[in-house]
C-alpha positions in Angstrom: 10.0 136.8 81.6 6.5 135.9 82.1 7.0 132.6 79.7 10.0 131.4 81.5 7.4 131.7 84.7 5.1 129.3 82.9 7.5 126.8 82.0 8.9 126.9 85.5 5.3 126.1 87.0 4.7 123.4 84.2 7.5 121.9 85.3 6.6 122.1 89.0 3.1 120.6 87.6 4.7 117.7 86.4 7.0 116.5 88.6 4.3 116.6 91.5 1.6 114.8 89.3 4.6 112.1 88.5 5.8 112.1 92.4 1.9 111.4 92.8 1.6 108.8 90.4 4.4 106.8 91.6 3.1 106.6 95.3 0.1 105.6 94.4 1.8 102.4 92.5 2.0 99.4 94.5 4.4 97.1 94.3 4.0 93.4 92.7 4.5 92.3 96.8 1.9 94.4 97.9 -0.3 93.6 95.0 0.0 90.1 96.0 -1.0 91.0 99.5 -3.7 92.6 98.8 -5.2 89.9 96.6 -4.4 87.2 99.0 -6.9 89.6 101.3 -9.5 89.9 98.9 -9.4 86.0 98.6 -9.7 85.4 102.1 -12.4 88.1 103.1 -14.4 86.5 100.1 -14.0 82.9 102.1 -14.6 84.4 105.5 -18.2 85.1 107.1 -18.9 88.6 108.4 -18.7 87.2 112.0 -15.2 85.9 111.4 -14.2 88.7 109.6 -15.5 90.9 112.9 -13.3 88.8 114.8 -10.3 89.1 112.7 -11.0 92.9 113.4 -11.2 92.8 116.9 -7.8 90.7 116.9 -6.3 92.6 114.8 -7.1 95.7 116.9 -6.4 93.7 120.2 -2.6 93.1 119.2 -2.1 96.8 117.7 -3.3 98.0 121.1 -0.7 95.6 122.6 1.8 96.0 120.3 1.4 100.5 121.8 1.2 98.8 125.5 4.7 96.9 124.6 6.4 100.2 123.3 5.4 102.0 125.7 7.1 99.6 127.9 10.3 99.8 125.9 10.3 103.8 125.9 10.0 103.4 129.7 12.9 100.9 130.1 15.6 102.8 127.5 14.4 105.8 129.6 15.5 103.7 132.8 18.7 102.9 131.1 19.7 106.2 130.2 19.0 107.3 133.9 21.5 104.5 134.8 23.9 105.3 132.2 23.9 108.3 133.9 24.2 107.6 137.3 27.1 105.0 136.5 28.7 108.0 134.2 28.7 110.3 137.2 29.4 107.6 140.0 32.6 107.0 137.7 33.6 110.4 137.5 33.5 110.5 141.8 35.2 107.2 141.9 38.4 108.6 139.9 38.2 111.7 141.8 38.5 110.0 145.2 41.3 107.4 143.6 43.2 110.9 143.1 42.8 112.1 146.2 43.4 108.7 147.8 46.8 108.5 146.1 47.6 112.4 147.1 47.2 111.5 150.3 49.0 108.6 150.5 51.9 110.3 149.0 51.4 112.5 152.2 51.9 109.9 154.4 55.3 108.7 156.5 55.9 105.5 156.9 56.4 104.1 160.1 58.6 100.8 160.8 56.0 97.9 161.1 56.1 95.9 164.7 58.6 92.4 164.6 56.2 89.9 163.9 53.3 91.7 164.9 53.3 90.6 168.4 51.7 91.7 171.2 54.0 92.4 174.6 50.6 91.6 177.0 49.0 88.5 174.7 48.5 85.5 177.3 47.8 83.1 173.8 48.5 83.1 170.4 47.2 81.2 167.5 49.9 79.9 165.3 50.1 77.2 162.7 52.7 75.6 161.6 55.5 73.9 164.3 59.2 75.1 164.5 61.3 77.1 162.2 57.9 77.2 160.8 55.6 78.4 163.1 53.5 81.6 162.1 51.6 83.3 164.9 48.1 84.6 163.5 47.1 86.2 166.2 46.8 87.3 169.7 44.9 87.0 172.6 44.5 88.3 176.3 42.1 84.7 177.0 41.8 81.2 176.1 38.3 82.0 175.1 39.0 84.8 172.4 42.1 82.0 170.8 39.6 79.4 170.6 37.0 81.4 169.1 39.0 82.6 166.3 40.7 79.2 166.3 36.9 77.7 165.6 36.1 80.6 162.8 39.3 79.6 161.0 38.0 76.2 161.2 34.3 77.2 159.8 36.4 78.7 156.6 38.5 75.4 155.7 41.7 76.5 157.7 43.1 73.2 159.9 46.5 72.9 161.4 46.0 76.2 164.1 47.1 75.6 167.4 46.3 77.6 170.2 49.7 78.2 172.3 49.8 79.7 176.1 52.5 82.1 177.1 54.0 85.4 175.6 55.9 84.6 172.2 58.9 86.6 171.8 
């Protein structure tokens, strides 16, 4: 027993030292890059290379600033998911009730024409068989004011008409 041990921790020997030796390869890309950085800290002064540093260490400390920022925003995103999620889920819940309770509710004959018994002047557009009365009014003053807001929204051919319409 105490030889198959030994083989069992040779082979434990030698597939770390190979795992080892193969991450400690480079590849022929990063061979190239590191080369191509050799060649150009051999052309650059110390200053420059100093700056290079700096830079270098200027954009990582950005690049921590801008991921940062991210985190914060899928944070915010997921807070809105949320809220939208649950917003949702109350939205259905008062579409069910809303149709529970209009299943609850008896319908009552509507008014002919909507007309009022008391209205002094109604607007109406149209003339004849044709007419349409929009509304009702107890003064001139309230017809031509609605008259005029229909106006303001693109609606001509209202007419303001005195009496009780039947």
């Amino acid at each position: 027993m105490n030889v198959s041990l030994k083989i069992i921790c040779l082979s434990a020997f030698i597939g770390l030292w190979a795992t080892n030796m193969h991450a400690q390869k480079l590849s022929k890309e990063e061979k190239a890059i590191e080369k191509e950085y050799a060649t150009k800290l051999k052309e650059l002064t110390p200053l420059q290379f100093k700056e290079l540093v700096e830079k270098h260490q200027q954009l990582l400390q950005k690049v921590k600033v801008i991921d940062a920022q991210i985190q914060e925003v899928r944070l915010g995103i997921t807070a809105k998911d949320d809220e939208i999620t649950t917003l949702r889920a109350a939205n259905e819940k008062l579409e069910h009730e809303r149709v529970a309770h209009e299943a609850t509710i008896i319908e009552k004959p509507a008014p002919k024409n909507n007309v009022s018994t008391n209205a002094a002047f109604s607007a109406v557009i149209g003339t004849g068989a044709d007419k349409q009365i929009l509304a009702q009014f107890e003064s001139r003053q309230q017809a031509e004011e609605f008259k005029a807001n229909l106006q303001k929204i693109g609606m001509t051919g209202v007419s303001i008409v005195a009496g009780k319409n039947k």
